[in-house]
C-alpha positions in Angstrom: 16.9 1.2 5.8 14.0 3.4 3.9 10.7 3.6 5.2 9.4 0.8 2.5 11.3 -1.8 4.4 8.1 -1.6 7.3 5.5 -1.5 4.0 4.3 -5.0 4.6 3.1 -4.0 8.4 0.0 -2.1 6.9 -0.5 -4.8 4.4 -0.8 -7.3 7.1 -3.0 -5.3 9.2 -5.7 -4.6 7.0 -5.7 -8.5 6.5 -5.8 -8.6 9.9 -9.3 -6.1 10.7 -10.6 -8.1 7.3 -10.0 -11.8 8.7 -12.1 -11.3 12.3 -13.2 -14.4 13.6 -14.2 -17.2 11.6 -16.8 -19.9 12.6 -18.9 -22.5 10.5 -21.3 -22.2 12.9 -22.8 -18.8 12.8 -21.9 -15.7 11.0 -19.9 -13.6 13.0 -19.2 -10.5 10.8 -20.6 -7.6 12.3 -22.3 -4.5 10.2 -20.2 -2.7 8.3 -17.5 -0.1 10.4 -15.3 2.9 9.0 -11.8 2.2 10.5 -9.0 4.5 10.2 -5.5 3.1 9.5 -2.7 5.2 9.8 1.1 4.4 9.2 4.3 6.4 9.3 7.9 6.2 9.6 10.2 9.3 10.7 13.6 8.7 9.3 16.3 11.7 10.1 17.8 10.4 6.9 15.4 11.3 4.8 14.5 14.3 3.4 11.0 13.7 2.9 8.6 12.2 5.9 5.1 9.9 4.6 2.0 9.4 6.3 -0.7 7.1 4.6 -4.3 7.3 6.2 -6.7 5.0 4.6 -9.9 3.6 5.7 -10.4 -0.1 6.4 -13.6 -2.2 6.3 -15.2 -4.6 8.3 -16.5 -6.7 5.6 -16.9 -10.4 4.9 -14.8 -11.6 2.3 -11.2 -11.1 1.6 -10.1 -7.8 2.9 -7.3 -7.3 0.9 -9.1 -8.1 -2.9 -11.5 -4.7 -0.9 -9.1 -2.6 -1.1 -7.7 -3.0 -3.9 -11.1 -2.6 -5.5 -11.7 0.4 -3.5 -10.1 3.9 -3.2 -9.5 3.9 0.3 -7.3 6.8 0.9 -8.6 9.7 3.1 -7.8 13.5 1.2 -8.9 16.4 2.7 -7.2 15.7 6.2 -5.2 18.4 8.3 -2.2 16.6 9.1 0.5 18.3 11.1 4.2 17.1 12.7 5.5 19.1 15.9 8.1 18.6 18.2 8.7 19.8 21.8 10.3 23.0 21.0 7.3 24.9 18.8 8.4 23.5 15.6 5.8 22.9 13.2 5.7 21.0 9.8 2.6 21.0 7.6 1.9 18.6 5.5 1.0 18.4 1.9 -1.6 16.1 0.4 -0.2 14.1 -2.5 -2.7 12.7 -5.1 -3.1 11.0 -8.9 0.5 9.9 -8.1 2.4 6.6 -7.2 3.0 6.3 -3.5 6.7 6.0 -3.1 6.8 2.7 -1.2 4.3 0.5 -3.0 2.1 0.5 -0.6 -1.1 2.1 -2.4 -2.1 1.8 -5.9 -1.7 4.4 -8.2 -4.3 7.0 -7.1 -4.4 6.9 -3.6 -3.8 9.7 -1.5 -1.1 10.2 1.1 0.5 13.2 2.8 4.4 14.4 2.9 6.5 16.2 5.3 9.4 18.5 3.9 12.4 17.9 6.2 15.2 18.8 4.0 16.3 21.8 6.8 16.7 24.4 3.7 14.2 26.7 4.9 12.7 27.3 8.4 9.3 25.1 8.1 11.2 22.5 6.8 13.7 21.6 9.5 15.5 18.8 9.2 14.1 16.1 12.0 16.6 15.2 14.5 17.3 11.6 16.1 16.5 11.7 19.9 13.4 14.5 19.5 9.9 13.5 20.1 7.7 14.1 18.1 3.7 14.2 17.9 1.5 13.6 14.7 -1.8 15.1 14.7 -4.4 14.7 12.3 -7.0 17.0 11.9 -8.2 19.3 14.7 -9.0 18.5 18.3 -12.6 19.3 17.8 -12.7 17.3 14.9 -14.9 14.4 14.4 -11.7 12.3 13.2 -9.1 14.0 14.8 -6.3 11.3 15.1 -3.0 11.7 17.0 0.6 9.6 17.8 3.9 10.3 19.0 7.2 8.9 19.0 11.0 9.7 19.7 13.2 9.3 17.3 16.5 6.7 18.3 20.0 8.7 19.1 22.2 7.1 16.1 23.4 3.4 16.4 26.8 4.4 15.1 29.7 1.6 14.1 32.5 1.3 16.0 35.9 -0.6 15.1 36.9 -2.7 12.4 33.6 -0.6 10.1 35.7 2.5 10.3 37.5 3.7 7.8 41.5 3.6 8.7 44.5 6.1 7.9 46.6 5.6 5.0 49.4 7.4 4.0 50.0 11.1 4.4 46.3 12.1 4.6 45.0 8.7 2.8 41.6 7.7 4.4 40.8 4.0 3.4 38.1 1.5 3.3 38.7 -2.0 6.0 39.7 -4.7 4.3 37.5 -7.2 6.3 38.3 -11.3 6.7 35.1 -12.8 6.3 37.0 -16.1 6.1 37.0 -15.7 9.8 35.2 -14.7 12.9 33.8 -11.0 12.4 31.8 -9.0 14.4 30.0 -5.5 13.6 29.2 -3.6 16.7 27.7 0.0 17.0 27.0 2.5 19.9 23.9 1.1 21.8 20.7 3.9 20.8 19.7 5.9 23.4 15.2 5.4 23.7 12.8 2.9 25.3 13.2 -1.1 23.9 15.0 -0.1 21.1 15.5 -2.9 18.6 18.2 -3.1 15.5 18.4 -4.6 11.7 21.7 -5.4 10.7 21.6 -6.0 6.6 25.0 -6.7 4.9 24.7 -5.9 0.5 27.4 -7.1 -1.3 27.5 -5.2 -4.5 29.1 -6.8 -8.1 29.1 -7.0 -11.4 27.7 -10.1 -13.3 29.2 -10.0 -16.7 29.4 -6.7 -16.5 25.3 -6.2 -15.4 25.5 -4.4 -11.7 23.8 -6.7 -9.0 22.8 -6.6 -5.2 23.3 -9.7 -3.0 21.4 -8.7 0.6 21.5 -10.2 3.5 19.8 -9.1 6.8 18.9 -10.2 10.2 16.0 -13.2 10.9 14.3 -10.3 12.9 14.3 -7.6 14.9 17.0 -8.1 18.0 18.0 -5.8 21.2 20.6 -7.8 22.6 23.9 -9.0 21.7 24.1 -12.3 19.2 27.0 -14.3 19.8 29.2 -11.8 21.0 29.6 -8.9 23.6 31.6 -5.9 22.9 31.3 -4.2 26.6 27.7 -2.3 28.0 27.1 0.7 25.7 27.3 -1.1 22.5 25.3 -4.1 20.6 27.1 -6.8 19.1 26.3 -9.2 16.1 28.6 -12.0 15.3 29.0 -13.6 12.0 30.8 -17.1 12.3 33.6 -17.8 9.9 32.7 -18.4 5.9 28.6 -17.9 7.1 28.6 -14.5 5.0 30.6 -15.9 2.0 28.6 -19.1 2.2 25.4 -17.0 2.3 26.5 -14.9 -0.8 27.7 -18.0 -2.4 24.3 -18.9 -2.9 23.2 -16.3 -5.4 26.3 -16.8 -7.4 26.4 -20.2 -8.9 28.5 -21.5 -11.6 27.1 -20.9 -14.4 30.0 -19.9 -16.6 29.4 -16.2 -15.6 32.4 -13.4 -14.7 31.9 -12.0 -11.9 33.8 -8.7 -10.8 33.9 -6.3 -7.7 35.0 -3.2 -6.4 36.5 -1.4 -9.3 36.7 1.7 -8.1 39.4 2.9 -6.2 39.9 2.1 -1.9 41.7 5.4 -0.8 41.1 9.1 -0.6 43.8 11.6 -0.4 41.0 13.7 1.2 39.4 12.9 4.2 36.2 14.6 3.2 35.6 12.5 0.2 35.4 9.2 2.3 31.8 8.9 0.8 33.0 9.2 -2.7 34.9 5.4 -2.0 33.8 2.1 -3.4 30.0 0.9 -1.6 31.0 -3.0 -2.8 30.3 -4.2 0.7 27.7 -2.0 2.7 26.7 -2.7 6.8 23.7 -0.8 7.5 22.4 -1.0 10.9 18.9 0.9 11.5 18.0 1.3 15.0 13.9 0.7 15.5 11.7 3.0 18.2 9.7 0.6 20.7 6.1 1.8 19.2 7.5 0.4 15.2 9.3 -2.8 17.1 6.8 -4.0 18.7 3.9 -3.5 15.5 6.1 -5.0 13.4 6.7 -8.2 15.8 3.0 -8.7 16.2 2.3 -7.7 12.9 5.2 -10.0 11.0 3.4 -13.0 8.9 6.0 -14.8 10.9 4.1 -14.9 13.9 0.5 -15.0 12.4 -1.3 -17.9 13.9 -5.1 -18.3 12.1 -6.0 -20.7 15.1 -4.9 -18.4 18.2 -6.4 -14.4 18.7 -3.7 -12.5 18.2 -4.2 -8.3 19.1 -3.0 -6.0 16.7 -0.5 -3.5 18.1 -0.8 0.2 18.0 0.0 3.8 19.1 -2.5 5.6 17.6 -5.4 7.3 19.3 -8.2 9.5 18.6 -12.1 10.4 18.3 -12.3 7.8 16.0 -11.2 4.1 15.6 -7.8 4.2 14.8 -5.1 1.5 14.1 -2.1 1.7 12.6 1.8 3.2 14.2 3.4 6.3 14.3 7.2 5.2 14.7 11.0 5.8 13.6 14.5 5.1 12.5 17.8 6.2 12.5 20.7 4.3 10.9 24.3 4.0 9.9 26.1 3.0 7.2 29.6 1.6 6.4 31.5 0.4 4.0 34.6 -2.0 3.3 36.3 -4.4 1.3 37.1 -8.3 1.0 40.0 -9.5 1.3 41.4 -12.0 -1.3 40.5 -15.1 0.0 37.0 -13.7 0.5 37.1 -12.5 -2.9 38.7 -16.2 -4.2 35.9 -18.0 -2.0 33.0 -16.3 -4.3 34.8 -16.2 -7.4 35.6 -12.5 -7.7 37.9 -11.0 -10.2 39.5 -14.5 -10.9 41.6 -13.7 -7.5 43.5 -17.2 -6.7 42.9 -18.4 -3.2 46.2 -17.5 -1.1 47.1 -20.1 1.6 45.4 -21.4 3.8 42.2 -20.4 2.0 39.4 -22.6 2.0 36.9 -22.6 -1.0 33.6 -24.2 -0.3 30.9 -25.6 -2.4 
């Protein structure tokens, strides 16, 4: 999961500070106020870290037409990254460019963290380290700061692994989707940690490569359907309810559809990455500060007719909203079997027995 995933938070927030209260009564909009917004997510994963600092408006009208009429980026900032043990990243301002996740038009101005570990003030970050954002100086008239730890790794257990072959062979599960399956990882060490489970199955329509995703309703901490024992979460698919899912974005239209070309096994260990990615589970463990903004924040829950706070973890001399949060995930890959590969009309496999195809 890269940090764009969380993008539409800081959308939703600035419609949030723009919409107020609303009356026919009376006007209710009070004098225009400079608020600071600030939004960042720490991925280990990454080698490169963003922080976007705008300034949001007060205004009456549509918030969100504002700023995209208006520059409201905020260059010029110190922005620093530290973590418990003296180690200190410095950022660098980024301008006149696209921002990498959509979330500012072209122009704006955000700020990067190298964390690519090659030289010694660009350490690679590491999951379960705090870490503390400061923006500015303590003195300063804006000085803005956040912190957050980073999850321990939400690593998959069982039938995700990859399993021995012959001699050295390391291969790629062959899963049964046709039945009861359940993906389970190592339960994340950190406060209210929360998880998104997104399965991608990756194939080729008539020869044009194509992405079918699909991910969790919402953010979850507990087990759904299934329990695997105390130190790990467990998500339960019911039998056919990932082919039927996929099935969806492949009707028949008279297209050929083919997958996983490439070849299952490695004679060496090491090169388990190089093997097919035609069926991907990616599980991204969420801090509690992210978590929560995103729950309050989700359009989802956005009630015009109830007051609804926004969330965050940002403080400062200023008024500041916004979250300074993270993620850590992991990623696996595998294979269908062929009556998974029948089901969605894959390869032109024929459905063995017992193999049901559904509409």
């Amino acid at each position: 999961m890269k940090n764009s995933s969380f993008g539409i938070a800081l959308s939703v927030l600035l419609m949030l500070i723009g919409l107020g209260a609303c009356s026919t009564e009376f006007e209710v909009y009070a004098p225009e106020k400079e608020i600071f917004v600030v939004y960042s997510v720490l991925d280990p994963g990454d080698s490169i870290q963003t922080v976007r600092i705008s300034r949001a408006y007060q205004v009456e009208g549509d918030a969100l037409e504002y700023a995209a009429g208006n520059d409201l980026s905020v260059p010029g900032l110190d922005v620093r990254l530290r973590d418990n043990n003296g180690q200190v990243w410095t950022a660098q301002e980024v301008t006149g460019v696209k921002d990498p996740d959509g979330d500012f038009a072209t122009g704006h101005s955000y700020y990067q963290f190298i964390t690519d570990g090659n030289t010694t003030d660009t350490e690679a970050l590491q999951a379960g380290e705090t870490y503390i954002l400061e923006i500015g100086t303590p003195d300063a008239g804006n000085y803005m700061t956040g912190t957050t730890t980073i999850p321990t790794a939400p690593q998959f257990r069982g039938s995700l692994n990859p399993i021995s072959g012959a001699g050295n062979q390391r291969c790629l599960p062959q899963l049964f989707l046709d039945r009861d399956f359940r993906a389970f990882w190592r339960r994340s060490e950190g406060n209210k940690v929360n998880y998104e489970l997104r399965v991608t199955l990756e194939i080729q329509d008539d020869g044009e490569e194509r992405e079918i995703i699909w991910k969790s309703f919402k953010l979850f901490d507990t087990n759904v359907r299934c329990n695997e024992g105390s130190n790990v979460v467990c998500y339960e698919f019911e039998e056919y309810s990932l082919l039927q899912y996929f099935k969806r974005f492949m009707p028949e239209d008279g297209s050929i559809y083919t997958y996983n070309k490439q070849d299952s096994c490695v004679s060496n260990p090491n090169l388990v990455d190089n093997l097919a990615k035609s069926l991907e589970f990616e599980v991204t463990a969420v801090d509690e500060f992210l978590g929560n903004y995103i729950t309050v924040n989700d359009p989802a829950n956005f009630d015009l007719t109830a007051a609804k706070p926004e969330y965050t973890n940002m403080t400062g001399n200023v008024d500041v909203y916004g979250v300074f949060g993270s993620v850590v995930t992991d990623i696996r890959h595998a294979l269908l079997r062929d009556c998974s590969e029948a089901v969605l009309g894959l390869n032109g496999r024929i459905p063995p027995p017992d193999c049901e195809l559904i509409e």
